[in-house]
C-alpha positions in Angstrom: 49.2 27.5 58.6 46.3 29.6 58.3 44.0 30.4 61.3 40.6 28.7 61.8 37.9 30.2 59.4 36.2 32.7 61.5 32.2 32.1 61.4 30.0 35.0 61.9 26.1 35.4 62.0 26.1 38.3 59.4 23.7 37.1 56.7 24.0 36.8 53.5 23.1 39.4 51.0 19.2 39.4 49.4 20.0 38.3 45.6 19.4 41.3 44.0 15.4 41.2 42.3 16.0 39.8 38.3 15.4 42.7 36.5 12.6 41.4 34.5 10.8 39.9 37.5 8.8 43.0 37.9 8.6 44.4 34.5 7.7 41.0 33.6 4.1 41.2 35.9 3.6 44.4 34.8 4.1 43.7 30.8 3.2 40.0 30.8 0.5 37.7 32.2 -0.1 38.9 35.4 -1.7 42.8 33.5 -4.3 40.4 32.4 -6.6 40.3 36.2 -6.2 44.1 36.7 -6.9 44.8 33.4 -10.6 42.6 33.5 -10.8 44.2 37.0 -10.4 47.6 35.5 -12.7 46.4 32.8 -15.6 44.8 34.3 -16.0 48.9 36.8 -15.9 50.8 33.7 -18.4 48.3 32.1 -21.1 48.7 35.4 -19.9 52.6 35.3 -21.0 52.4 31.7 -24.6 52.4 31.8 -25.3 55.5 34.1 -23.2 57.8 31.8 -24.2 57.2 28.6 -27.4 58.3 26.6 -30.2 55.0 25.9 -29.1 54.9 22.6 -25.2 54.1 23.7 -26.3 51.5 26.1 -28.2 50.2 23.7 -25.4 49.5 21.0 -22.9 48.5 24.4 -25.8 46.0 25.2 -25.4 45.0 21.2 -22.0 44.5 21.4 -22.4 42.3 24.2 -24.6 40.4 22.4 -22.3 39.6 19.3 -19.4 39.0 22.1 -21.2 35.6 23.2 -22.3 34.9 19.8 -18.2 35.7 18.7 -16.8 33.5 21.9 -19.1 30.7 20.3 -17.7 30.9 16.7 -13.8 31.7 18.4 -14.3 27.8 19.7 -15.3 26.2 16.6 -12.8 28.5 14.4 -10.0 30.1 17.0 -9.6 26.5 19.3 -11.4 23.7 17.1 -9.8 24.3 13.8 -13.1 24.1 12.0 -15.3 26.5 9.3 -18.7 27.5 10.2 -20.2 30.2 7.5 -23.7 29.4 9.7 -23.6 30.9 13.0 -26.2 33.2 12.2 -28.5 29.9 12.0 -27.8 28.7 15.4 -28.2 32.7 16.5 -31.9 32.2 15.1 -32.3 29.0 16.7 -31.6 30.3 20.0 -33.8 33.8 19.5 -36.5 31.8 18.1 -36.7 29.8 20.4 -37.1 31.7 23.0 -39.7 34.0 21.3 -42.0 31.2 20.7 -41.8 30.5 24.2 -42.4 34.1 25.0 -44.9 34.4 22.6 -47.0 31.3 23.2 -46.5 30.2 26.7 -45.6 33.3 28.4 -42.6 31.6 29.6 -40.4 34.0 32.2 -37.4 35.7 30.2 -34.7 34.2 32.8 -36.0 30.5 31.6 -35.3 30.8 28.3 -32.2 31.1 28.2 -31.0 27.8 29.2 -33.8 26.4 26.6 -32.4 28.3 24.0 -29.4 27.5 24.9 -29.5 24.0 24.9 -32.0 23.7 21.6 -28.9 24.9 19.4 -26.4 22.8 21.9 -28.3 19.9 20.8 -29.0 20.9 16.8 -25.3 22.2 17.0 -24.2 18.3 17.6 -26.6 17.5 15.0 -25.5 19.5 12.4 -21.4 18.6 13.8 -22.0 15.5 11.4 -20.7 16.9 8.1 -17.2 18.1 10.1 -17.0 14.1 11.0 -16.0 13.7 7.2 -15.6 17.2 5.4 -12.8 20.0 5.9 -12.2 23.7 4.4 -14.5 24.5 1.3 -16.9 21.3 1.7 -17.6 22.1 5.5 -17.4 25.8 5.0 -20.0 25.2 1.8 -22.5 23.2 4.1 -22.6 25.4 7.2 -22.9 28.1 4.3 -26.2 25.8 3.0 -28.0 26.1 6.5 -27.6 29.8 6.8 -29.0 29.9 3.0 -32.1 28.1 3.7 -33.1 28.9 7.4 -34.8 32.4 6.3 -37.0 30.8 3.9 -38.2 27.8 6.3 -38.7 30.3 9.1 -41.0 32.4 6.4 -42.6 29.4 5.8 -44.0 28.3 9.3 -45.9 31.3 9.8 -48.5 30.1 12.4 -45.8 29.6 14.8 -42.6 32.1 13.7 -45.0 34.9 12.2 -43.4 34.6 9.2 -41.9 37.7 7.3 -43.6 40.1 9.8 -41.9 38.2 12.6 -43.0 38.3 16.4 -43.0 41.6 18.6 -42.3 40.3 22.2 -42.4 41.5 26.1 -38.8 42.8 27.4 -37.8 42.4 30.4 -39.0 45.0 33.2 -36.5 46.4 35.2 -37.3 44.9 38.9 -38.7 48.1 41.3 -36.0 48.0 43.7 -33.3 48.5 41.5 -34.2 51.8 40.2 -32.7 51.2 36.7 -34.0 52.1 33.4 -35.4 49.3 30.8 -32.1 50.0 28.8 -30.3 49.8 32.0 -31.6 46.8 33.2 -31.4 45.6 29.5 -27.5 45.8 29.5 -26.9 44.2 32.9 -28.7 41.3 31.9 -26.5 41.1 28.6 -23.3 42.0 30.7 -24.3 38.8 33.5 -24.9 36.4 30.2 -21.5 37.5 28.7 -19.2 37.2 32.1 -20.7 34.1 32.4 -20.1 32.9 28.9 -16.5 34.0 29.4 -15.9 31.9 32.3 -17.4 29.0 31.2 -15.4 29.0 27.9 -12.4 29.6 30.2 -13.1 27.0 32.2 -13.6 24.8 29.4 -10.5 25.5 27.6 -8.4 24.9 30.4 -9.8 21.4 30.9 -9.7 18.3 28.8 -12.0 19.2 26.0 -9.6 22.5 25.4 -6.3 20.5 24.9 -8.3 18.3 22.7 -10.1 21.0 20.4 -6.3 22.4 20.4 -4.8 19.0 19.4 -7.1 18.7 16.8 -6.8 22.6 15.2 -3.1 21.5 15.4 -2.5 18.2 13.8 -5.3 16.1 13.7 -3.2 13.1 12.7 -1.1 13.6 15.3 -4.4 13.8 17.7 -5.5 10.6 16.3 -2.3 8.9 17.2 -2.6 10.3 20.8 -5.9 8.9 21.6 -8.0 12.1 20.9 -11.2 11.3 19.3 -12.0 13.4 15.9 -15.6 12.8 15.6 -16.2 13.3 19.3 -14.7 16.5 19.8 -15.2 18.0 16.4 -19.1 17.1 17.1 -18.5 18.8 20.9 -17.0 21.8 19.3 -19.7 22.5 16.8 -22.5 21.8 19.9 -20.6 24.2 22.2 -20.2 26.8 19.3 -24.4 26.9 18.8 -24.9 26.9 22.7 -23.0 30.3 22.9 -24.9 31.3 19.6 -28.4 30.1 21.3 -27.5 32.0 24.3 -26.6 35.0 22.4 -30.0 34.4 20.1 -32.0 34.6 23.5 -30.7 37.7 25.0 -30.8 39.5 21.2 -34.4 38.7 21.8 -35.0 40.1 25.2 -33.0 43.5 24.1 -35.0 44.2 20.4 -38.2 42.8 21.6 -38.6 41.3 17.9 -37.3 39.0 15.8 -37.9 38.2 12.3 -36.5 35.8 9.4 -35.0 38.4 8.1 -32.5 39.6 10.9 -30.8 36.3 10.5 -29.6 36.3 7.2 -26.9 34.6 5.6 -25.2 38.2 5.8 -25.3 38.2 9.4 -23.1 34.7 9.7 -20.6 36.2 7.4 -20.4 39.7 9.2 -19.7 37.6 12.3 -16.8 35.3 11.1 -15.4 38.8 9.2 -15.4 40.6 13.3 -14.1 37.5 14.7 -11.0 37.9 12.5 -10.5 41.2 12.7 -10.8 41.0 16.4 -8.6 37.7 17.2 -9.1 34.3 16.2 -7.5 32.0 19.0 -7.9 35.2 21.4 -10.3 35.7 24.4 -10.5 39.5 24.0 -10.9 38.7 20.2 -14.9 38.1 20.4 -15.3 41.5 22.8 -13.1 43.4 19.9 -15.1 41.8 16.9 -18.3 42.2 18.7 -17.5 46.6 18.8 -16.7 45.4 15.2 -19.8 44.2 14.0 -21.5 47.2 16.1 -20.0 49.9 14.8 -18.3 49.3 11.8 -21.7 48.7 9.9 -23.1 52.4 10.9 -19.7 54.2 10.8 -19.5 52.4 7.1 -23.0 53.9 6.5 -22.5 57.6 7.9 -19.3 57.9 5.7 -21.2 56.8 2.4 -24.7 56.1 2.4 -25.0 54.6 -1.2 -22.5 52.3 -0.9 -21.5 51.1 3.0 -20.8 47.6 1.8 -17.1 49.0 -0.4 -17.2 51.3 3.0 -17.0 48.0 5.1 -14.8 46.1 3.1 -12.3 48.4 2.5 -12.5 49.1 6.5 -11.8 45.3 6.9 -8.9 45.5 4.3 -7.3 48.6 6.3 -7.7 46.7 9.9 -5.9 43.3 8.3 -3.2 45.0 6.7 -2.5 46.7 9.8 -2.8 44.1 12.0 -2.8 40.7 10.6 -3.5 38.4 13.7 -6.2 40.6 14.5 -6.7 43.5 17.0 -5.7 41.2 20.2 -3.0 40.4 17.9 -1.6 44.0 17.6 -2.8 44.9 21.1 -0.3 42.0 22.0 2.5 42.8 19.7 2.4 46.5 21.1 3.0 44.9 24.7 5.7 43.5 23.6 7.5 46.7 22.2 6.4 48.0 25.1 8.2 45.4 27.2 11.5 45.8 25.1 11.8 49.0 25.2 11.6 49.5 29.1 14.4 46.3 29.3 16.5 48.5 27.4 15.7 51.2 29.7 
């Protein structure tokens, strides 16, 4: 017979770490907080080392980011077409210029205005994605953007017409000791942090999963108790708040606006940067808004009679390579990245 099983107080071994536990913080979700951490010093660090002509075009790109976050909900999330946001970008800038302009309004109040005026004529304009899809929605959202320039031309007592309005910008408050471009691109970088978090916030909730089901299978949605003509109308009336927002603070930073700068050109540029930044993708709206920056002048410094086959052919390049967009690849290169240390 064996002897009584000796018991001793000698733990057990620690389980030996999984081997992907920490490569797998590193490489996977948890890079994404250091990396906005990271992100958000080197944008405040920006400002103080870069000539006022840099800021300027940072300030721009931060700009396009809201107006990109707003058109990633309709188009990345919502499943829907909008060859209009440039409209609702108008909407927003004008008005807050009018308010500017006529009633000497403070800059900080208009933005909410702004922002609500295209929230509202956003779930106005939602109708037509109530019963139109693809081509038909894309060819009315196309329709506004055609015939905003010429109403705004047209109201010239209160818009200025084709010479537009030249407006007060902001003045940078004493005790900060920053220069108007400075003070310029903080004000942009508060608008756009806060845009971020509230479409984080929102896509995380209720309305996200619904504006997913509904990009997904909208059948399917239907079946599940998600209402189409709600959220489709919610998606296009969120999409033109962002826009308004980013109308407003494209106002403070030019100091003009005119029917012009909101041509149907500008809604299509802005749909071409959210795809080549990321549809679906939060960092998508920051890549496409350096897009739309950049890409334009870079196109016209390389050939100056002909930027538009510059741009294009930029655009063709930049899908080809990546497919799913710059987030995409940034993504995809994570991955390898994540493989080849495994294997390691």
């Amino acid at each position: 017979m064996s002897g009584p099983t000796e018991v001793t107080d000698k733990p057990a071994p620690a389980a030996a770490p999984a081997r992907g536990g920490v490569l797998a913080r590193v490489t996977g979700a948890g890079w994404r907080r250091p990396a906005v951490a990271v992100l958000l010093v080197l944008a405040c660090y920006a400002p103080f080392q870069l000539v006022p002509f840099r800021v300027f075009q940072l300030t721009m790109v931060l700009v396009y980011a809201v107006a990109l976050l707003g058109l990633n909900l309709l188009v990345g999330h919502a499943g829907q077409i909008s060859l209009g946001h440039g409209a609702f970008m108008a909407v927003g800038a004008y008005g807050a210029a009018i308010m500017l302009d006529r009633w000497d309004v403070p800059h900080l109040v208009t933005l909410p205005v702004a922002a609500g005026l295209a929230f509202v004529l956003g779930l106005g304009l939602g109708l037509p994605a109530v019963r139109l899809r693809g081509l038909y929605l894309a060819l009315v959202t196309l329709a506004i953007a055609i015939f905003l320039v010429p109403l705004l031309k047209r109201f010239e007592s209160v818009t200025g017409g084709s010479m537009g309005l030249t407006l007060p910008k902001p003045a940078p408050p004493a005790w900060t000791g920053l220069a108007e471009d400075q003070w310029l691109y903080f004000l942009a970088l508060a608008v756009t942090v806060a845009a971020f978090l509230l479409a984080h916030g929102l896509l995380r909730s209720r309305v996200g999963r619904a504006l997913h089901a509904v990009r997904d299978n909208e059948t399917a949605a239907e079946v599940m108790g998600v209402r189409l003509p709600f959220y489709k109308r919610l998606a296009f009336a969120w999409s033109a708040m962002f826009a308004g927002a980013a109308g407003c603070v494209y106002t403070w930073v030019i100091g003009f606006v005119s029917p012009d700068s909101f041509a149907v050109t500008l809604s299509i540029t802005l749909l071409a940067g959210l795809v080549v930044g990321g549809l679906g993708s939060f960092a998508g709206p920051l890549l496409g808004g350096l897009f739309v920056m950049f890409v334009p002048s870079i196109s016209q410094d390389i050939n100056d009679a002909a930027p538009g086959v510059i741009f294009g052919l930029l655009i063709i390049v930049v899908m080809y390579v990546a497919p799913t967009g710059l987030a995409g690849l940034a993504g995809r290169l994570a991955r390898s990245t994540k493989r080849i240390l495994r294997k390691e």
